[in-house]
C-alpha positions as CSV (number, residue, x, y, z in Angstrom):
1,X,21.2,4.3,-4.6
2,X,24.1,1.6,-4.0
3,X,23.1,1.7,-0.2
4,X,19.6,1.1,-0.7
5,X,20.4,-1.4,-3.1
6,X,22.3,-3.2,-0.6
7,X,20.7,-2.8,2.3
8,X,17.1,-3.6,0.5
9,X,17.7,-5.8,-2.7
10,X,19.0,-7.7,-4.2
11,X,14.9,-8.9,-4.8
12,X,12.1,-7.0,-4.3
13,X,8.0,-8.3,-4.2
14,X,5.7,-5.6,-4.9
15,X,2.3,-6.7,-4.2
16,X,-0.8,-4.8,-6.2
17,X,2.0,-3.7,-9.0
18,X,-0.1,-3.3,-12.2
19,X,-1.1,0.3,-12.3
20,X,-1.2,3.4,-9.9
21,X,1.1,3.3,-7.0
22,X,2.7,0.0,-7.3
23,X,3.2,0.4,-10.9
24,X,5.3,3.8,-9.8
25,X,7.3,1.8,-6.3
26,X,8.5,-1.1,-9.2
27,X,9.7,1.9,-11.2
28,X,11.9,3.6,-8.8
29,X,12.9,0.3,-7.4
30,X,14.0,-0.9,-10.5
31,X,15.7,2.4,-11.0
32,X,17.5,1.8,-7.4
33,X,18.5,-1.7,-8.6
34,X,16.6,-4.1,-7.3
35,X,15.2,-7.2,-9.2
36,X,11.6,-7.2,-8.9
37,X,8.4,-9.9,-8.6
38,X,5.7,-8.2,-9.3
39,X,2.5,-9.6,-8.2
40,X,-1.4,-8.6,-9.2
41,X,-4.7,-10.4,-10.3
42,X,-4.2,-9.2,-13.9
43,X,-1.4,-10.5,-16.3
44,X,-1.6,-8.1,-19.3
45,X,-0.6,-4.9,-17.2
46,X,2.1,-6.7,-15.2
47,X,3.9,-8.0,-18.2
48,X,3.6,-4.6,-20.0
49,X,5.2,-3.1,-17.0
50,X,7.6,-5.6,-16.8
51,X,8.5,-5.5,-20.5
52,X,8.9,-1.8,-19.9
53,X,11.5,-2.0,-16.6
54,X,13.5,-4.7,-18.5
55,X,14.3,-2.5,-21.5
56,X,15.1,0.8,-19.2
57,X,16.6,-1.0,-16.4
58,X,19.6,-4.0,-16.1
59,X,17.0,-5.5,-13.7
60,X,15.4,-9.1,-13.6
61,X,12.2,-9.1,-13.2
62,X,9.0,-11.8,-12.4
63,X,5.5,-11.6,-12.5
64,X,2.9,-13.4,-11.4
65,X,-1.2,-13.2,-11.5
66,X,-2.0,-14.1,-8.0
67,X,-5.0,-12.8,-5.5
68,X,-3.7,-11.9,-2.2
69,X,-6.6,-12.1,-0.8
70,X,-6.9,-15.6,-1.2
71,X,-6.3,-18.6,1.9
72,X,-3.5,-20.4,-0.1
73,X,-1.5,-16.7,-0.9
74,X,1.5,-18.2,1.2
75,X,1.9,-21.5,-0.9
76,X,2.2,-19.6,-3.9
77,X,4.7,-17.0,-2.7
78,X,6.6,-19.2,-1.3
79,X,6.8,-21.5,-4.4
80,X,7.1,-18.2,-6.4
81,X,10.3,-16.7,-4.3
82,X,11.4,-19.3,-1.6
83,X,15.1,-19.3,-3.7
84,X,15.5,-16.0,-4.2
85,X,17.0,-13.3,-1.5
86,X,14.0,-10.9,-0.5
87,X,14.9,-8.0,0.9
88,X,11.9,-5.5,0.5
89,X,8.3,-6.5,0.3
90,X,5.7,-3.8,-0.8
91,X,1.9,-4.7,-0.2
92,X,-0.1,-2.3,-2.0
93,X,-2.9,-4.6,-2.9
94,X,-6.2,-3.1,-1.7
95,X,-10.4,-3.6,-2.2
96,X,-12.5,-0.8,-1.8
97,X,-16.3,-1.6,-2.5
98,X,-17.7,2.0,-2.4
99,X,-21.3,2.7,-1.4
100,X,-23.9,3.1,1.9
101,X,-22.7,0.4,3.8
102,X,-26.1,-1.8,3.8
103,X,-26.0,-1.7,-0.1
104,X,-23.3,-3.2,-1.0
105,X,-23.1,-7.0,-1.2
106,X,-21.5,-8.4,2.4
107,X,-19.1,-10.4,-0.2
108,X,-17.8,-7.4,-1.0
109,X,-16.9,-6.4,2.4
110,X,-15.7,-9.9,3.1
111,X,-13.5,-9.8,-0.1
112,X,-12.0,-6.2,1.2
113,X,-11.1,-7.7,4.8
114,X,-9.6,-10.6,3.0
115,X,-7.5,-8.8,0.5
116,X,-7.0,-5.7,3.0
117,X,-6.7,-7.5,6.5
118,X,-5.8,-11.2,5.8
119,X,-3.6,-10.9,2.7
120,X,-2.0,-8.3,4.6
121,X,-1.3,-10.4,7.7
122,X,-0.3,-13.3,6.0
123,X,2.3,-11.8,3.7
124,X,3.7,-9.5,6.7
125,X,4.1,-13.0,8.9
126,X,5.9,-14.8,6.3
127,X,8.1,-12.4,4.8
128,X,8.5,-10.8,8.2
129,X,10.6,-14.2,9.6
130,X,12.4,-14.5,6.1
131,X,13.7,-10.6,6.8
132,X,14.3,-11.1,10.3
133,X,15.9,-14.4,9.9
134,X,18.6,-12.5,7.2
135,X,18.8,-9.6,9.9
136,X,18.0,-6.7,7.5
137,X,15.5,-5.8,4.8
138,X,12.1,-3.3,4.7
139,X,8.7,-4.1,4.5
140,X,5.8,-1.1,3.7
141,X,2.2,-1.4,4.1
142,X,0.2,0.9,2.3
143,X,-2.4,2.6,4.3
144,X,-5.0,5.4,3.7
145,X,-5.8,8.7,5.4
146,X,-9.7,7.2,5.8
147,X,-8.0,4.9,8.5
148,X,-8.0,8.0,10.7
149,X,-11.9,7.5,11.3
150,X,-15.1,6.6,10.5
151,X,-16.0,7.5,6.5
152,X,-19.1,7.1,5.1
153,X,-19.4,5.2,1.3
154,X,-16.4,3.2,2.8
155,X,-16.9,2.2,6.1
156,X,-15.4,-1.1,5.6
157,X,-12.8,-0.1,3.8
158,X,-11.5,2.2,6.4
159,X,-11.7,0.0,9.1
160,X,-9.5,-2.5,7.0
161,X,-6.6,0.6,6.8
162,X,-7.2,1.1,10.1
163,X,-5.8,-2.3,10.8
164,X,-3.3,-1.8,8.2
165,X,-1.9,1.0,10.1
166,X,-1.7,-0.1,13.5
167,X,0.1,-3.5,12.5
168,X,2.5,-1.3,10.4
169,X,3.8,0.2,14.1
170,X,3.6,-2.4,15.9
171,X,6.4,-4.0,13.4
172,X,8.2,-1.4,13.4
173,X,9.0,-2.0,16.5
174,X,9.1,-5.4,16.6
175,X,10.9,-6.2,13.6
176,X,12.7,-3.1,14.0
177,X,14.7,-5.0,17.0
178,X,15.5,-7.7,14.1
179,X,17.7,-5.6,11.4
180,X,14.0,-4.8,9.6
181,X,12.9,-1.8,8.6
182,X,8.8,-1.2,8.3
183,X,6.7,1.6,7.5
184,X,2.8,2.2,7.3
185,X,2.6,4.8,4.5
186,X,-1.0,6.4,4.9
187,X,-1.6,7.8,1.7
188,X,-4.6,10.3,1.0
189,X,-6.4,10.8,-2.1
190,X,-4.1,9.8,-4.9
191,X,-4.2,10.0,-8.9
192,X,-4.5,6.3,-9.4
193,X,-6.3,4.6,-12.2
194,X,-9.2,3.5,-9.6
195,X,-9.5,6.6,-8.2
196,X,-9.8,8.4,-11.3
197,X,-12.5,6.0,-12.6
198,X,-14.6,5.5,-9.0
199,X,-15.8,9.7,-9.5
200,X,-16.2,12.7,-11.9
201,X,-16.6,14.8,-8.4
202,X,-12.9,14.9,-7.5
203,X,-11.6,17.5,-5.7
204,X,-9.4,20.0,-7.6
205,X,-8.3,22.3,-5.0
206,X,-7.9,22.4,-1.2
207,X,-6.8,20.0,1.7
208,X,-8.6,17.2,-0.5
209,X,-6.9,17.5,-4.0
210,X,-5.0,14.4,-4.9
211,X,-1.0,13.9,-4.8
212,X,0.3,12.0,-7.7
213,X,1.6,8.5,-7.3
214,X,5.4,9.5,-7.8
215,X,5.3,11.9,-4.7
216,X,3.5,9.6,-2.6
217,X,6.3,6.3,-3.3
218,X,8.8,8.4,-3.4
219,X,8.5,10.0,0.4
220,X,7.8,6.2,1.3
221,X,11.3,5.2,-0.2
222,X,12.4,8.2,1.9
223,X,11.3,7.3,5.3
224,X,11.4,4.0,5.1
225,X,14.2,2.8,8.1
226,X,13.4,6.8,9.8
227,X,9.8,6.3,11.3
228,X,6.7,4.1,12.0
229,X,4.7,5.4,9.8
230,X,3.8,8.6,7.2
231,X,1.0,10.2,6.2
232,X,1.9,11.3,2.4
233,X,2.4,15.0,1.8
234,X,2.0,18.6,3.5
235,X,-1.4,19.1,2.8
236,X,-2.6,15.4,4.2
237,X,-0.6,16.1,6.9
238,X,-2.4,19.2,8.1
239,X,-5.8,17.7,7.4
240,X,-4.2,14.2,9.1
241,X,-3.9,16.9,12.4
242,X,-6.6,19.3,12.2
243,X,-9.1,16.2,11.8
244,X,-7.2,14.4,14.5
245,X,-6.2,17.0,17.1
246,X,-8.2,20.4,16.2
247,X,-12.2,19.2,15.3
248,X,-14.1,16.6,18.0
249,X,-14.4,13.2,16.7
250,X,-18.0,13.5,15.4
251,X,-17.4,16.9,13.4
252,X,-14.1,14.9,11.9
253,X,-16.2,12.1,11.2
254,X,-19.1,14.3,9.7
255,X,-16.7,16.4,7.8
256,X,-14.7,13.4,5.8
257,X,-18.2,11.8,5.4
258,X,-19.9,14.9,3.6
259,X,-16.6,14.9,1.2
260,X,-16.8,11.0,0.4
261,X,-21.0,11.1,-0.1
262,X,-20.1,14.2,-2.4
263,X,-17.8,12.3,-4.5
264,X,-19.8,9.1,-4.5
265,X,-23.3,9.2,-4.1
């Protein structure tokens, strides 16, 4: 834990922290020792989890109510952490309007590419030069296994992870040349407040069975600093291969498709 600590901390900004997944990477960060800002749209979860790490951990710890998605993001981290030493930056935030494409509002769709692609670009550029300019530190973008291809009910919203992904590896080797460590963590169906509300059809057995948010961050802490990217657990790996490697492109397409119109038409 010390060598994370020191090669990570001593702050860490965890972006999309309230519940779910982020909730779970500010846990075992602040378990690892690292100070924490914590950063989502709603304040009443952030300061309970805040409260929470506080009393279990010797950990400082900020929040903040901010959208991501939003043009003057930047400003506000920079007011928010430009004194303190940022060694690890965690963008989990994420949109995911669900639905036939043409039915859902084109806001929607906007508000997923700004929150998904922009906020995403915009917090990698700046905290990108602050990591490389202190010559060590990680950054991890959260990804998704629809990234992979086309899905239908969230076309947008895979194309968004798509982007996610392929910026992920492209720092890694970029930044990688700087001291800074970056992974693309492509996670697959996960047992996250959102995703536990968005169906009553989930999958309870098979390839398609959700991972729980603990196994997911953890394996990201894991690799992050050992590869580009990860696709989260044995059984998304296999289905990552057989849809990219074993089926043709329209049966892989067809195949996730039928699973996501199941679960939320």
């Amino acid at each position: 834990m010390t060598g994370f600590a020191e090669r990570y901390g001593p702050w860490a900004v965890v972006a999309g922290a309230s519940e779910g997944l982020g909730a779970s990477f500010s846990r075992k960060l602040a378990a690892r020792g690292l100070n924490l800002v914590l950063i989502a749209r709603r304040t009443g979860p952030l300061e309970g989890l805040a409260s929470e790490l506080r009393s279990t951990y010797p950990v400082q710890v900020r929040v903040q109510s901010m959208d991501v998605g939003a043009p003057d993001v930047i400003d506000r981290f920079r007011g928010l952490t430009e004194e303190l030493d940022v060694g690890l930056v965690i963008y989990n935030a994420a949109y995911s309007p669900i639905g036939a494409f043409i039915d859902v509002d084109v806001e929607d769709h906007l508000n997923a590419i700004n929150v998904n692609v922009l906020g995403t670009l915009r917090v990698s550029h700046y905290f990108g030069r602050r990591l490389a300019a202190r010559g060590k530190g990680g950054l991890i973008i959260m990804s998704s296994m629809s990234s992979f291809q086309g899905t239908a009910m969230v076309a947008n919203y895979a194309a968004t992870k798509a982007y996610d992904t392929i910026l992920a590896e492209g720092l890694w080797y970029e930044l990688g040349q700087r001291g800074v460590d970056v992974l693309g963590c492509i996670a697959g169906a996960t047992l996250t407040p959102s995703y536990v509300g968005s169906s009553d059809r989930r999958p309870k057995s098979g390839l398609n069975r959700p991972m729980a948010p603990d196994d997911v961050t953890e394996q990201a802490l894991h690799d992050l600093g050992r590869r580009p990217s990860v696709v989260s657990g044995r059984r998304n790996r296999w289905a990552s291969l057989m849809l990219s490697r074993l089926l043709r492109r329209e049966s892989a397409i067809r195949m996730v498709s039928k699973e996501t119109e199941h679960m939320y038409r």
